[in-house]
C-alpha positions in Angstrom: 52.4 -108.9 -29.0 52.0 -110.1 -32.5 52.0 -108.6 -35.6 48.7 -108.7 -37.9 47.8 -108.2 -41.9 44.7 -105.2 -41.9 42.3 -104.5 -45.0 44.7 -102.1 -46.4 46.4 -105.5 -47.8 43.2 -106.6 -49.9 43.5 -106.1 -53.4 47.2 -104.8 -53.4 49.3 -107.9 -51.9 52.9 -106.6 -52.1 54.6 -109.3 -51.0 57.6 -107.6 -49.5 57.1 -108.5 -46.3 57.2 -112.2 -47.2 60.9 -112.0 -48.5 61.7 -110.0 -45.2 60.1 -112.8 -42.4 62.9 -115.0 -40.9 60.2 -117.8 -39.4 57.9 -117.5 -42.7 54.7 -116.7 -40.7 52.6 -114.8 -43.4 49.8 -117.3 -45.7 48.3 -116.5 -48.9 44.8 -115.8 -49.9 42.8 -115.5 -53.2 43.5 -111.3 -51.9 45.2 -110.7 -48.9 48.3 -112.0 -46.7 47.2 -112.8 -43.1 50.1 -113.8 -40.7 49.9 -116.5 -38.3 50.3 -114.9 -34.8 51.2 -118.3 -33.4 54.4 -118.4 -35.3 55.6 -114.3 -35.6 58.1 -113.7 -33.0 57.5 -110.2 -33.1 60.7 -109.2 -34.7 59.3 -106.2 -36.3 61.1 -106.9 -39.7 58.0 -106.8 -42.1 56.2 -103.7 -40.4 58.3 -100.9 -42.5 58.3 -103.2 -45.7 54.7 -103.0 -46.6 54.4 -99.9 -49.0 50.8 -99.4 -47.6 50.9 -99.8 -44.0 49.1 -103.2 -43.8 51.2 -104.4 -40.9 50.4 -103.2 -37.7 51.3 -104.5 -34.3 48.0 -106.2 -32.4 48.3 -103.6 -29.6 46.9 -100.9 -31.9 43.6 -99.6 -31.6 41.1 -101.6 -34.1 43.2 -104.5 -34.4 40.9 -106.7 -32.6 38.9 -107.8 -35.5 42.3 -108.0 -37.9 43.8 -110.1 -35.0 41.6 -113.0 -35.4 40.9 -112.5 -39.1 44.5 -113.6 -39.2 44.4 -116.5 -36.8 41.6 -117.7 -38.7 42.8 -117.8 -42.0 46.8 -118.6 -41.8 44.9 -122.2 -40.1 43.5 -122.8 -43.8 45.3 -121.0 -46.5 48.8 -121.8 -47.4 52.2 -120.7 -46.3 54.3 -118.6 -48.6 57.9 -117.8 -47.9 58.5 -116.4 -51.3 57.5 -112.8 -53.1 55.3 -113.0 -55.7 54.2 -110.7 -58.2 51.6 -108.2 -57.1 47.9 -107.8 -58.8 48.4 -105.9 -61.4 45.9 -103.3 -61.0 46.6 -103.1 -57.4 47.8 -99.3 -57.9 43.9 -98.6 -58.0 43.1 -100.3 -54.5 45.9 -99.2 -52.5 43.7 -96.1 -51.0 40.5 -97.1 -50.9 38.2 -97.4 -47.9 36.0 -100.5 -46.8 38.1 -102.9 -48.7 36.6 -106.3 -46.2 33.6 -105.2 -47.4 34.2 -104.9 -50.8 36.6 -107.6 -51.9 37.7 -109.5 -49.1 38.2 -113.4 -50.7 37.6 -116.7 -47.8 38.3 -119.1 -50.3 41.8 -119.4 -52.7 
């Protein structure tokens, strides 16, 4: 089991997570966080930090796609090991559906 970064991250990157991880596993896109499963050792820390439930374990139900979203991405955007400042309209995002969709960023 790993942990994974869902959609509910996109557009609201609270970065309290990243002050939380003790291997700094999580890397930084133009509007999400993804964590690299290779390197999360599953210690659970960062799950009840994120205000909006973007960390879920990659046993849940759905998590298929999220799972190698994260793989993919923590291989080309860079680690962060420090909390930043979130967007500053990210109050609007935080429950909106079919964010991937929407607003999901490849590039920085």
């Amino acid at each position: 089991m790993t942990y994974i970064v869902n959609e509910k991250c996109i557009k609201c990157k609270l970065m309290d997570c990243v002050e939380v991880c003790p291997v700094d596993c999580f890397y930084e896109g133009k509007n999400m966080l993804v964590i690299k499963p290779d390197e999360c050792i599953d210690c659970g820390v960062c799950e009840p930090e994120c205000p909006v439930d973007a960390i879920v374990a990659d046993t849940e139900t759905g998590s298929e796609k999220w799972l190698e979203i994260n793989k993919q991405y923590s291989e080309i955007w860079p680690n962060i090991s420090e909390k930043k400042d979130p967007p500053s309209d990210q109050e609007k995002y935080r429950d909106e559906k079919d964010k991937f969709k929407k607003y999901f960023k490849e590039n920085l």
